[in-house]
TIRO-2110 file (N, C-alpha, C; in Angstrom, 1 decimal):
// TIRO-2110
-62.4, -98.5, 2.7, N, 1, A
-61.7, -99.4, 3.6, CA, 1, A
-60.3, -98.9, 3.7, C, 1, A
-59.5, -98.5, 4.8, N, 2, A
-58.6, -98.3, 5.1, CA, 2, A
-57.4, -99.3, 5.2, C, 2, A
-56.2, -99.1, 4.7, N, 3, A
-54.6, -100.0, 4.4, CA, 3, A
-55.1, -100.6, 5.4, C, 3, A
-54.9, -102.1, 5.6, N, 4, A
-54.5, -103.1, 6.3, CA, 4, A
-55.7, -103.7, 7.0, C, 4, A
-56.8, -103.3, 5.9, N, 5, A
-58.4, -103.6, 6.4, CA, 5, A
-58.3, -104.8, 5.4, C, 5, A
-59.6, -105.5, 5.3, N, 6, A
-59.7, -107.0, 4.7, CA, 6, A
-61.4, -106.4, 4.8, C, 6, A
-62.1, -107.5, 3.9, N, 7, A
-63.6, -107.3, 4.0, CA, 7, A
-63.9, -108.3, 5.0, C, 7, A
-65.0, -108.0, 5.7, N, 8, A
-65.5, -109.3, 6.8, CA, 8, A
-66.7, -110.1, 6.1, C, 8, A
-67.1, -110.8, 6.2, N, 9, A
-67.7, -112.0, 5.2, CA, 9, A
-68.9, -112.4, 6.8, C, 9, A
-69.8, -112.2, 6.2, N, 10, A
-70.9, -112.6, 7.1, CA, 10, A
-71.3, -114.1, 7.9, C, 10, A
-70.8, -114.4, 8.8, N, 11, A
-70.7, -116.1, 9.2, CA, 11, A
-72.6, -116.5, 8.5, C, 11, A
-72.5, -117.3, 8.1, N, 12, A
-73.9, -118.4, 8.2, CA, 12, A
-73.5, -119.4, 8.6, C, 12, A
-74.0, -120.2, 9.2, N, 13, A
-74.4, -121.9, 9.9, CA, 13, A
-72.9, -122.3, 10.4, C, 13, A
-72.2, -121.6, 10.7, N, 14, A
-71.0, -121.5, 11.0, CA, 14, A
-69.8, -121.6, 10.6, C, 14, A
-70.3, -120.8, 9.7, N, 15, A
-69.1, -120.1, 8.4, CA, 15, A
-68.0, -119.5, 9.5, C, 15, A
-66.7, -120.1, 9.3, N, 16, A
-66.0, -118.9, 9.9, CA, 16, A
-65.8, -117.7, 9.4, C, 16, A
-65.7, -116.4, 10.3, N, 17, A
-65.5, -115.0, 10.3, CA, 17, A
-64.2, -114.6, 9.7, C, 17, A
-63.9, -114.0, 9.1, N, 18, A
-62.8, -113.5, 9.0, CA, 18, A
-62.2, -112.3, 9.3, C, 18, A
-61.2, -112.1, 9.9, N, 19, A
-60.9, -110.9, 10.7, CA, 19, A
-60.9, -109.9, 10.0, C, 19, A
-61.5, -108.7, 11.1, N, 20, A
-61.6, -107.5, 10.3, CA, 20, A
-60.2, -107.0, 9.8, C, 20, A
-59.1, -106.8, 10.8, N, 21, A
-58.0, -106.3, 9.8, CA, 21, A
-56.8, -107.7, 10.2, C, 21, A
-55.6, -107.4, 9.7, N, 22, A
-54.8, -108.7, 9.6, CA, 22, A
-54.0, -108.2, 10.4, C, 22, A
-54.1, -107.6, 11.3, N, 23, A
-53.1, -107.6, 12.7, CA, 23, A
-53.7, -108.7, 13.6, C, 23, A
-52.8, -108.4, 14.5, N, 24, A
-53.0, -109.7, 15.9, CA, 24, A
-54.0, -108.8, 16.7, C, 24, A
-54.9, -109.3, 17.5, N, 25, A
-55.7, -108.3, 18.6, CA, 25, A
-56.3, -109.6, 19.3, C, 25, A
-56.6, -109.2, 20.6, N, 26, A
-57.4, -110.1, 21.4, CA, 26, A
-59.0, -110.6, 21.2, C, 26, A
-59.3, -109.3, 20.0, N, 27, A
-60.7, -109.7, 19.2, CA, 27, A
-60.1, -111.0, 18.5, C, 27, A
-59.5, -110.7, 17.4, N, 28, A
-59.1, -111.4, 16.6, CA, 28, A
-59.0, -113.1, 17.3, C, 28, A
-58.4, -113.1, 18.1, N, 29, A
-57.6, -114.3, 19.0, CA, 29, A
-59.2, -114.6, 19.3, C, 29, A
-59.5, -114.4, 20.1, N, 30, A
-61.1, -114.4, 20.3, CA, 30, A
-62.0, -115.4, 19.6, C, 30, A
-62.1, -114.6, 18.4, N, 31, A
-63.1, -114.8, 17.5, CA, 31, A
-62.7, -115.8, 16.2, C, 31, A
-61.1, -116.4, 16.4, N, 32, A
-60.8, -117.7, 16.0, CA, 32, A
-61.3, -118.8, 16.6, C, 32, A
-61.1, -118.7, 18.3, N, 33, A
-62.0, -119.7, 18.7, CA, 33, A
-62.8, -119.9, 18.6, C, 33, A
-63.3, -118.5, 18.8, N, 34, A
-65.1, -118.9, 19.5, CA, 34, A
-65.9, -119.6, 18.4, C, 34, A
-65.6, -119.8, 16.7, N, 35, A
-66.2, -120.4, 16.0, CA, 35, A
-66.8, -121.4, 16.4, C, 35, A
-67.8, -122.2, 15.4, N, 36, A
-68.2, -123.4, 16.0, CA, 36, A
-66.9, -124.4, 15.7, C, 36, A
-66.8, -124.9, 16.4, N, 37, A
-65.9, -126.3, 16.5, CA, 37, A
-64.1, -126.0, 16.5, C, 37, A
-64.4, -124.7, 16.5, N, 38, A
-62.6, -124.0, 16.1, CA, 38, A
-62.2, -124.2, 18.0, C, 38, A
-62.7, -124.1, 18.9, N, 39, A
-61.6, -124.7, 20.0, CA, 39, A
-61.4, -125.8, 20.0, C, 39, A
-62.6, -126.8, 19.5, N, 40, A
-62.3, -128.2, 19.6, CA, 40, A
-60.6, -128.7, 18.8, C, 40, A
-60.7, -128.0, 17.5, N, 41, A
-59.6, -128.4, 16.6, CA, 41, A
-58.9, -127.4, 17.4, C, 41, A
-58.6, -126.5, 17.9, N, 42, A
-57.6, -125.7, 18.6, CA, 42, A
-56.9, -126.7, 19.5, C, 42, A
-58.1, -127.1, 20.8, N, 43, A
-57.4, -128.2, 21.7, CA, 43, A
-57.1, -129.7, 21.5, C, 43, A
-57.5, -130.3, 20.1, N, 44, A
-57.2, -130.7, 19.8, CA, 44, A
-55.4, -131.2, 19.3, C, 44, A
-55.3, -130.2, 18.6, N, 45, A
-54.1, -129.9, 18.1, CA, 45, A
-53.0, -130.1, 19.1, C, 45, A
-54.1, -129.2, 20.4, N, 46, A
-52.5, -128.6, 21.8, CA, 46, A
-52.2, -130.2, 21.7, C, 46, A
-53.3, -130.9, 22.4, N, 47, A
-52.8, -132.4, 23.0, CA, 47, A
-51.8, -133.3, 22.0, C, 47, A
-52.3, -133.6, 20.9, N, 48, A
-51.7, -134.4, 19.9, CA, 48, A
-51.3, -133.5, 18.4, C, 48, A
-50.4, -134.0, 18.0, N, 49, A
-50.0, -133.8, 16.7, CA, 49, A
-50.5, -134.5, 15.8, C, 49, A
-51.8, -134.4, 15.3, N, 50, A
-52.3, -135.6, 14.1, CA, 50, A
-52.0, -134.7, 12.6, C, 50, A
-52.2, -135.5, 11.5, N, 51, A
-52.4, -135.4, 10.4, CA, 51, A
-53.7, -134.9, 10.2, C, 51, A
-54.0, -134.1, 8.8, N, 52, A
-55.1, -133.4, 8.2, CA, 52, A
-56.0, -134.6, 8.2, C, 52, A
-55.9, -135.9, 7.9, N, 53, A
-56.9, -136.8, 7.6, CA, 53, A
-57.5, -137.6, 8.8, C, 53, A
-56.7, -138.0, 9.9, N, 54, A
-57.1, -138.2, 11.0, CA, 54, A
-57.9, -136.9, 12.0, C, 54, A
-57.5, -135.7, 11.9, N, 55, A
-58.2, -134.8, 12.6, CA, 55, A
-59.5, -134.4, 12.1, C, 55, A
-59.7, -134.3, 10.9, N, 56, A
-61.1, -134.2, 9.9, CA, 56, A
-62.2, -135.3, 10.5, C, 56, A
-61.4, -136.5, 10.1, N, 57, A
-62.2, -137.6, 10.8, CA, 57, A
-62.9, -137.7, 12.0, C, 57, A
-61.7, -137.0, 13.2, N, 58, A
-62.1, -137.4, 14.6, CA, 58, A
-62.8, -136.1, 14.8, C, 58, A
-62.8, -135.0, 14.4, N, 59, A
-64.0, -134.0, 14.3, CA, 59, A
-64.9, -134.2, 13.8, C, 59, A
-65.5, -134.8, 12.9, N, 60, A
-66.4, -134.8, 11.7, CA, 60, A
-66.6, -133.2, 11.0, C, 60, A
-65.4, -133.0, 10.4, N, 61, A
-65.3, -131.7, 9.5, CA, 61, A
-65.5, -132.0, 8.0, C, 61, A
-66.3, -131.0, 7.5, N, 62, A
-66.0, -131.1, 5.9, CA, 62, A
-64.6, -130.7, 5.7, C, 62, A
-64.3, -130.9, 4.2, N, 63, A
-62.8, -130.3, 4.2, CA, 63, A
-62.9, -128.4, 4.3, C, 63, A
-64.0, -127.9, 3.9, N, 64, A
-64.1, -126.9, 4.0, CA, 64, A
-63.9, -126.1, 5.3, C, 64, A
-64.6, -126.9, 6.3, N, 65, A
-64.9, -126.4, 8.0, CA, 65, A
-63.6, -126.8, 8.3, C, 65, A
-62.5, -127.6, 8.1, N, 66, A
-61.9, -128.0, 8.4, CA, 66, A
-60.3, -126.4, 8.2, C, 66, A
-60.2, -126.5, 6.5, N, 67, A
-59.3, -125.0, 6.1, CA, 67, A
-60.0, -124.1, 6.8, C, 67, A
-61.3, -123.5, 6.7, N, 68, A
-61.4, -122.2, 7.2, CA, 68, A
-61.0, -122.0, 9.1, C, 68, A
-61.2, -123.0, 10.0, N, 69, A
-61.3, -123.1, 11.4, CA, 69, A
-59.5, -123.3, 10.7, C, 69, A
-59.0, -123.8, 10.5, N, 70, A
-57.5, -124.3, 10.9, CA, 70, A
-56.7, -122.6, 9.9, C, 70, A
-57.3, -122.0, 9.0, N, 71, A
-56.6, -121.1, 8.6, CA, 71, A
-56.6, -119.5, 9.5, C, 71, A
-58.3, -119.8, 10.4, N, 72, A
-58.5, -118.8, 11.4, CA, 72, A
-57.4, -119.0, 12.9, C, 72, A
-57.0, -119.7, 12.8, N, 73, A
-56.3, -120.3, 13.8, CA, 73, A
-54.8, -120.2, 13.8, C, 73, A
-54.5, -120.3, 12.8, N, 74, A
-53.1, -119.9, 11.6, CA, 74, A
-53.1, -118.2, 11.8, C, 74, A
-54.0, -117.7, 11.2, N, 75, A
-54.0, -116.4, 11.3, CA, 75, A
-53.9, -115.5, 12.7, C, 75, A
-54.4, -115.9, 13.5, N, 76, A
-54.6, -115.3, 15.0, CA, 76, A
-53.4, -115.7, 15.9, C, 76, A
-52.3, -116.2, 15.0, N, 77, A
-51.1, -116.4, 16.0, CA, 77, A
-50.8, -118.0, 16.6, C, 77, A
-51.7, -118.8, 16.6, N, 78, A
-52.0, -119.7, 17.7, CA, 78, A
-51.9, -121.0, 16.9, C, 78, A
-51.3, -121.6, 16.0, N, 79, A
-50.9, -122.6, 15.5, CA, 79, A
-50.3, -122.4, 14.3, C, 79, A
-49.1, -123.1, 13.9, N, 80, A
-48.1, -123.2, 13.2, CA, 80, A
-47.9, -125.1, 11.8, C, 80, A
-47.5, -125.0, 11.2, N, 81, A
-47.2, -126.0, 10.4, CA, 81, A
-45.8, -126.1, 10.3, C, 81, A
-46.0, -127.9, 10.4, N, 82, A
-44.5, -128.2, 10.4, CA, 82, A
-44.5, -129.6, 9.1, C, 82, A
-43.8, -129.8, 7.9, N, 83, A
-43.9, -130.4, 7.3, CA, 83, A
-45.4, -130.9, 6.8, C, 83, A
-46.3, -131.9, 7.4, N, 84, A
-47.6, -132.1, 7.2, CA, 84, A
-48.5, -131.9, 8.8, C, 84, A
-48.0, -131.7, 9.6, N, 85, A
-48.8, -131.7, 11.1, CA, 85, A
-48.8, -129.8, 11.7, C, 85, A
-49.8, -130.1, 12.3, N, 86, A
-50.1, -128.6, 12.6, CA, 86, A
-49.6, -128.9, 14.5, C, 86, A
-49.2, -127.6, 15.0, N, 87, A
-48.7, -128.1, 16.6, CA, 87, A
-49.0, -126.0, 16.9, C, 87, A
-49.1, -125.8, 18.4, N, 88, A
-49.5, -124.3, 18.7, CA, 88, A
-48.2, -123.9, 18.3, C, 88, A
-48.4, -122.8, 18.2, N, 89, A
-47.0, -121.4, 18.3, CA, 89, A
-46.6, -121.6, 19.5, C, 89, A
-45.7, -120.7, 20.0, N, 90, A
-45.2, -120.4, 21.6, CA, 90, A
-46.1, -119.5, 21.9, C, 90, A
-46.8, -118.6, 21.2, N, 91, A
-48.2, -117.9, 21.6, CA, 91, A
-49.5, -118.7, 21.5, C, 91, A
-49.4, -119.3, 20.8, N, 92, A
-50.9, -120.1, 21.3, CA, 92, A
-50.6, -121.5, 22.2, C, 92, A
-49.5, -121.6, 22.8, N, 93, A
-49.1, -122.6, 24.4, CA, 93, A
-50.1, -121.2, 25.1, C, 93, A
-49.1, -120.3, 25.1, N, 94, A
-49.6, -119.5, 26.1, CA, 94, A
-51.2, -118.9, 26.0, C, 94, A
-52.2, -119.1, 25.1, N, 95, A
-53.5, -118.9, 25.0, CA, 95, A
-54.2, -120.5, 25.7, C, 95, A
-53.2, -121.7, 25.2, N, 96, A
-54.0, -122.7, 25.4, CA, 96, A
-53.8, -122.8, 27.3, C, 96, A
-53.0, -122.6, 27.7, N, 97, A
-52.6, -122.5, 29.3, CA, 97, A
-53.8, -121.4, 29.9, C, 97, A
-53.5, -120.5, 28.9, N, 98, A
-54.9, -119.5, 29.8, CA, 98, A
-56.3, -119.7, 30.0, C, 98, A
-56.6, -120.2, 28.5, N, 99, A
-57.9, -121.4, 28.8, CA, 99, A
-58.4, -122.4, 29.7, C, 99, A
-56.8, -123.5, 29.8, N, 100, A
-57.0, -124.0, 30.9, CA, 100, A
-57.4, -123.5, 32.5, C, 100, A
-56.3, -122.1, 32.6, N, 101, A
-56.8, -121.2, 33.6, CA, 101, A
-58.1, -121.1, 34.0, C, 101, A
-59.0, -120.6, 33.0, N, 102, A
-60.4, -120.4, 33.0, CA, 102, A
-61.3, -121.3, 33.2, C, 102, A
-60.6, -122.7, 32.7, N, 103, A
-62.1, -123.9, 32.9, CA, 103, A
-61.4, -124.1, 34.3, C, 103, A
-60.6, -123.9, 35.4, N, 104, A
-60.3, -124.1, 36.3, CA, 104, A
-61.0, -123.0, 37.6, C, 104, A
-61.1, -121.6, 36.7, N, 105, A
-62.2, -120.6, 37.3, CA, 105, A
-63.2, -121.3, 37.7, C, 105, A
-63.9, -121.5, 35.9, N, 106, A
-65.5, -122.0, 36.0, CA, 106, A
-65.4, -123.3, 36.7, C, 106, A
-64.6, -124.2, 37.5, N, 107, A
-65.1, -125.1, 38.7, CA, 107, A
-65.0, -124.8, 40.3, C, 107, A
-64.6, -123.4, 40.2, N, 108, A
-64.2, -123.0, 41.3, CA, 108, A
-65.7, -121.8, 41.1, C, 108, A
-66.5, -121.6, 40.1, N, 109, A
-67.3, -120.4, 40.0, CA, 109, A
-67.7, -120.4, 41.4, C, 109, A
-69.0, -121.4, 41.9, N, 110, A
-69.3, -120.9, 42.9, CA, 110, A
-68.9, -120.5, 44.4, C, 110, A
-67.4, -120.8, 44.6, N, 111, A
-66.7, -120.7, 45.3, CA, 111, A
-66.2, -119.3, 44.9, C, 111, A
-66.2, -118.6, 44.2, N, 112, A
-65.6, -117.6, 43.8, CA, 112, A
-67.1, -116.5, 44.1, C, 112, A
-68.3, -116.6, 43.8, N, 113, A
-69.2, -116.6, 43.8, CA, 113, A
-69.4, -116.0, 45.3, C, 113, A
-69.5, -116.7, 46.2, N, 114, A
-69.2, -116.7, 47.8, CA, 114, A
-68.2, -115.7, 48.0, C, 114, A
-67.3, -116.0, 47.6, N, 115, A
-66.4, -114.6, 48.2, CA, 115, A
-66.5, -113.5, 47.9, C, 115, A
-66.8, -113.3, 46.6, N, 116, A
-67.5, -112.0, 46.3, CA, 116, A
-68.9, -111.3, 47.3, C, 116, A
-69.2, -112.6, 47.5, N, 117, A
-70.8, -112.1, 48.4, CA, 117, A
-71.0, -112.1, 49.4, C, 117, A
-69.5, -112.2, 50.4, N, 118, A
-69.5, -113.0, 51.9, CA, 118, A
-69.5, -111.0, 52.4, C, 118, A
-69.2, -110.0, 51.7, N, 119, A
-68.6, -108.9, 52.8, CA, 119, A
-67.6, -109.0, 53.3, C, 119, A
-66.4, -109.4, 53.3, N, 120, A
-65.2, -109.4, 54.4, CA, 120, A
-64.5, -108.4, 54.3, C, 120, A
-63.8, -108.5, 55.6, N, 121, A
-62.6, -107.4, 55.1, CA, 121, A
-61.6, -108.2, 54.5, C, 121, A
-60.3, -107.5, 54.2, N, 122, A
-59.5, -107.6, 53.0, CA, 122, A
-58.7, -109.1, 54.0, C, 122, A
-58.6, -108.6, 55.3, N, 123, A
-57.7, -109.8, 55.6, CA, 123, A
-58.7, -111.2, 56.0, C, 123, A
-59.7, -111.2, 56.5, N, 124, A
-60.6, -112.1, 56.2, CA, 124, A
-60.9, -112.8, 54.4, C, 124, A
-61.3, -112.0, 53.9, N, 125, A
-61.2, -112.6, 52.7, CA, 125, A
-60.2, -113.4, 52.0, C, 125, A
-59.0, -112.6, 52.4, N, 126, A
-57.5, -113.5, 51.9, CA, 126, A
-57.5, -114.8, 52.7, C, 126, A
-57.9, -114.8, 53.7, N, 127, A
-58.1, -116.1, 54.9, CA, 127, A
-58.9, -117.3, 54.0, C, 127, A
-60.0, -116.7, 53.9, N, 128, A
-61.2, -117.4, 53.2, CA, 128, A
-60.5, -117.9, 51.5, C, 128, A
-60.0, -117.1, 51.0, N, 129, A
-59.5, -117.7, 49.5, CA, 129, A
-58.3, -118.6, 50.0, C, 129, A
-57.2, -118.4, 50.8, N, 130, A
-56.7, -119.2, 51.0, CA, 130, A
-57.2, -120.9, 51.8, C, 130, A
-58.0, -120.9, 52.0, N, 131, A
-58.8, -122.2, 52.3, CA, 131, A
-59.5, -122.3, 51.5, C, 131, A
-60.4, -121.8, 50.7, N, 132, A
-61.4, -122.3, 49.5, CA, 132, A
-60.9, -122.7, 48.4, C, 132, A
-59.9, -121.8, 48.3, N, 133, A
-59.2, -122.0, 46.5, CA, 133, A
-57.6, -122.4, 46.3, C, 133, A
-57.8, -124.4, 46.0, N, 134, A
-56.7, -124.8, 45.9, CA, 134, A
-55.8, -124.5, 44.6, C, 134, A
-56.2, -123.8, 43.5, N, 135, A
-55.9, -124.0, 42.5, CA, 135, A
-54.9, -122.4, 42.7, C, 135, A
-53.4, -122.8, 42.9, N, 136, A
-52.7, -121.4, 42.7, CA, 136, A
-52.8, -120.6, 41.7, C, 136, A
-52.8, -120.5, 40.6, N, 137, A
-53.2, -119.7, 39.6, CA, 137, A
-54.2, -118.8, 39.9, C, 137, A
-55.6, -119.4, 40.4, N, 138, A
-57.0, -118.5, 40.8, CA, 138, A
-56.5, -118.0, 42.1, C, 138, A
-56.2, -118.5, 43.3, N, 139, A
-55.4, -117.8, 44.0, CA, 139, A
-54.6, -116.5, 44.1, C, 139, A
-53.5, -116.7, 43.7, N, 140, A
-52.3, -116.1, 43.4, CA, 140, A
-53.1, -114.8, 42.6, C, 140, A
-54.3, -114.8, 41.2, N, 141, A
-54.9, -114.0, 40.9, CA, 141, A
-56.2, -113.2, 41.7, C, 141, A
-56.7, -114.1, 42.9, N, 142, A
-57.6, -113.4, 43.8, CA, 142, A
-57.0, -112.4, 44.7, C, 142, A
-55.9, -113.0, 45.4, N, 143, A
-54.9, -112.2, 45.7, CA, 143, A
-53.9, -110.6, 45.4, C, 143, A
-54.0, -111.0, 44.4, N, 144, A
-52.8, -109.8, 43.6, CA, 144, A
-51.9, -110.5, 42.9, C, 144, A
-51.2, -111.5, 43.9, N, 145, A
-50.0, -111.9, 43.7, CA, 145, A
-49.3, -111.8, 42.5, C, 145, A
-49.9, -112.5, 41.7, N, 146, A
-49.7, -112.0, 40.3, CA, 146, A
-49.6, -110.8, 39.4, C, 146, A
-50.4, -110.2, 39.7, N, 147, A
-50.5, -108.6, 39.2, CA, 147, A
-49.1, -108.1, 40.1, C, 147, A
-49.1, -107.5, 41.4, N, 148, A
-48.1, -106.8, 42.0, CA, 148, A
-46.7, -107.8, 41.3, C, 148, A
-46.6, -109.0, 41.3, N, 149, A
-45.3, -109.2, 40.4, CA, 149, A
-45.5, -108.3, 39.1, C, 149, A
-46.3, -108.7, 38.6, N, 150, A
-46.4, -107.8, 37.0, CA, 150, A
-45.5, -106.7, 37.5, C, 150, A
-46.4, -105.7, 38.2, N, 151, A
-46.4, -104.5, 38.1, CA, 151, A
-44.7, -103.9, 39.1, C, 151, A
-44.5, -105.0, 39.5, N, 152, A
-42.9, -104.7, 40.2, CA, 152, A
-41.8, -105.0, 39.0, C, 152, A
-42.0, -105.5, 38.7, N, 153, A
-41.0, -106.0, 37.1, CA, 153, A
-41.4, -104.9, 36.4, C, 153, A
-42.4, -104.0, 35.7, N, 154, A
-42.3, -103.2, 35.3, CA, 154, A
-41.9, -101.7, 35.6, C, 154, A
-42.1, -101.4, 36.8, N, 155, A
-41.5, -100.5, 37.5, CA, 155, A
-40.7, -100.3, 38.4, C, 155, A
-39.9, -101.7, 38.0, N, 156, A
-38.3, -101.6, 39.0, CA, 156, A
-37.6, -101.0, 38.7, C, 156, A
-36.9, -100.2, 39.5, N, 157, A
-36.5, -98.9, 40.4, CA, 157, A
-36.5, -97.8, 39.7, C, 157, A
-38.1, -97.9, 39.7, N, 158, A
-38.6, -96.7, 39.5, CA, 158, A
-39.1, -96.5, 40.6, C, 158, A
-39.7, -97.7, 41.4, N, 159, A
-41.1, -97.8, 42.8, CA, 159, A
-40.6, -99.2, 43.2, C, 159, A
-40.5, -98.9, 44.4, N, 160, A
-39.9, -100.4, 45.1, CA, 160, A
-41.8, -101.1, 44.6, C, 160, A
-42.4, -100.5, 45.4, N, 161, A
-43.8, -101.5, 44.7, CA, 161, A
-44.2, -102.6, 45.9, C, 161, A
-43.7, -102.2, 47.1, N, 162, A
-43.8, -103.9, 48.3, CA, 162, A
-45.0, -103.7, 49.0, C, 162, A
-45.5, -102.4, 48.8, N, 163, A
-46.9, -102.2, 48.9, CA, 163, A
-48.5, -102.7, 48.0, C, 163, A
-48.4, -103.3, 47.9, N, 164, A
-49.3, -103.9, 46.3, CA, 164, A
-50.4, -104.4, 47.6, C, 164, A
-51.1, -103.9, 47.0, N, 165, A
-52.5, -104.7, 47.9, CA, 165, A
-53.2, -105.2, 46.8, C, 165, A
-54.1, -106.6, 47.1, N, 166, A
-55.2, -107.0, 46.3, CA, 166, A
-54.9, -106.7, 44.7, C, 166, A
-54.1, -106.3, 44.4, N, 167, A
-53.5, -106.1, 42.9, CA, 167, A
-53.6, -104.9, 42.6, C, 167, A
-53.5, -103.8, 43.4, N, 168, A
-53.5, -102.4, 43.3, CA, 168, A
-52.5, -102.0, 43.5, C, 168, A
-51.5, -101.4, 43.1, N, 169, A
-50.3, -100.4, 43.8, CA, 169, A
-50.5, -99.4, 44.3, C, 169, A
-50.1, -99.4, 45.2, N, 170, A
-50.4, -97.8, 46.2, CA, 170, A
-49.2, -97.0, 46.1, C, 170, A
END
C-alpha cells in the first residue's frame, strides 16, 4: 500500500466505505453520499442545524450508522462541526446546490429527452430549450452559457473567446 493509501473495508448491509486514499476526489465526494441514508443526513444537515440526538431520532440511525455516515461526510469535505451541531462547509453548500441542480434535471428528464431526439439544427434547438426549459441553470447549461463563461474567465486575454458555441470554443 502506497503513502497516503488507507485500507478499504468491505461495505455489508450498509456499512459505510471508507475512502480509498485521504485526499479529496469526486469519487470520494461521491461515495460519501451515495451510502445508504448518508444523503438523507447530508440534506438533512443543509436545511437545519440539529443536535446528534434529534437527528439520530429523525433518521432512525443506530449510533453506529449514525458516526460512520456523519464521519464519511466530515471526511469528503462537505460538513463541518461547530461546538455540538454539525452545518455544510462552503464546499459542501456548493455540492448541496449541485444536487439540487440535478433533481431539477431529473424533472425536466423527459423534456430534455425530446430535445435530444427532436434532430434540430443548432438554432432551432436553442429556440426549443428556450421554451421548454424554465429552469436557468438547465438552460444556461443546454446552451453553453455557462461553460463559454467558464472558459472566457480562464482564458482572458489570451482568446477573446465570443465565439463559444453550444459550450465549445472555436
Amino acid at each position: 500500500m502506497s503513502k497516503g493509501q488507507v485500507p478499504e473495508r468491505i461495505s455489508t448491509a450498509g456499512e459505510m466505505v471508507r475512502p480509498v486514499c485521504n485526499h479529496l476526489s469526486i469519487e470520494n465526494v461521491l461515495r460519501a453520499l451515495s451510502a445508504d441514508k448518508s444523503l438523507v443526513l447530508f440534506n438533512t444537515i443543509a436545511l437545519a442545524s440539529f443536535d446528534r440526538d434529534i437527528l439520530m431520532s429523525r433518521l432512525g440511525f443506530t449510533r453506529k450508522q449514525y458516526y460512520s455516515r456523519l464521519s464519511a461526510l466530515i471526511g469528503a469535505g462537505l460538513i463541518k462541526r461547530r461546538n455540538t451541531k454539525y452545518f455544510l462547509s462552503s464546499f459542501g453548500k456548493i455540492v448541496y446546490d449541485a444536487q439540487l441542480i440535478i433533481g431539477k434535471a431529473l424533472e425536466n428528464y423527459w423534456k430534455l429527452v425530446a430535445i435530444d431526439s427532436a434532430g434540430l439544427s443548432d438554432i432551432e434547438r436553442k429556440k426549443i430549450i428556450q421554451v421548454l426549459i424554465e429552469t436557468p441553470e438547465i438552460r444556461e447549461s443546454l446552451l453553453g452559457d455557462a461553460h463559454c463563461e467558464l472558459m472566457n474567465n480562464k482564458i482572458a486575454g489570451i482568446n477573446n473567446n465570443d465565439d463559444c458555441v453550444r459550450g465549445t470554443p472555436i
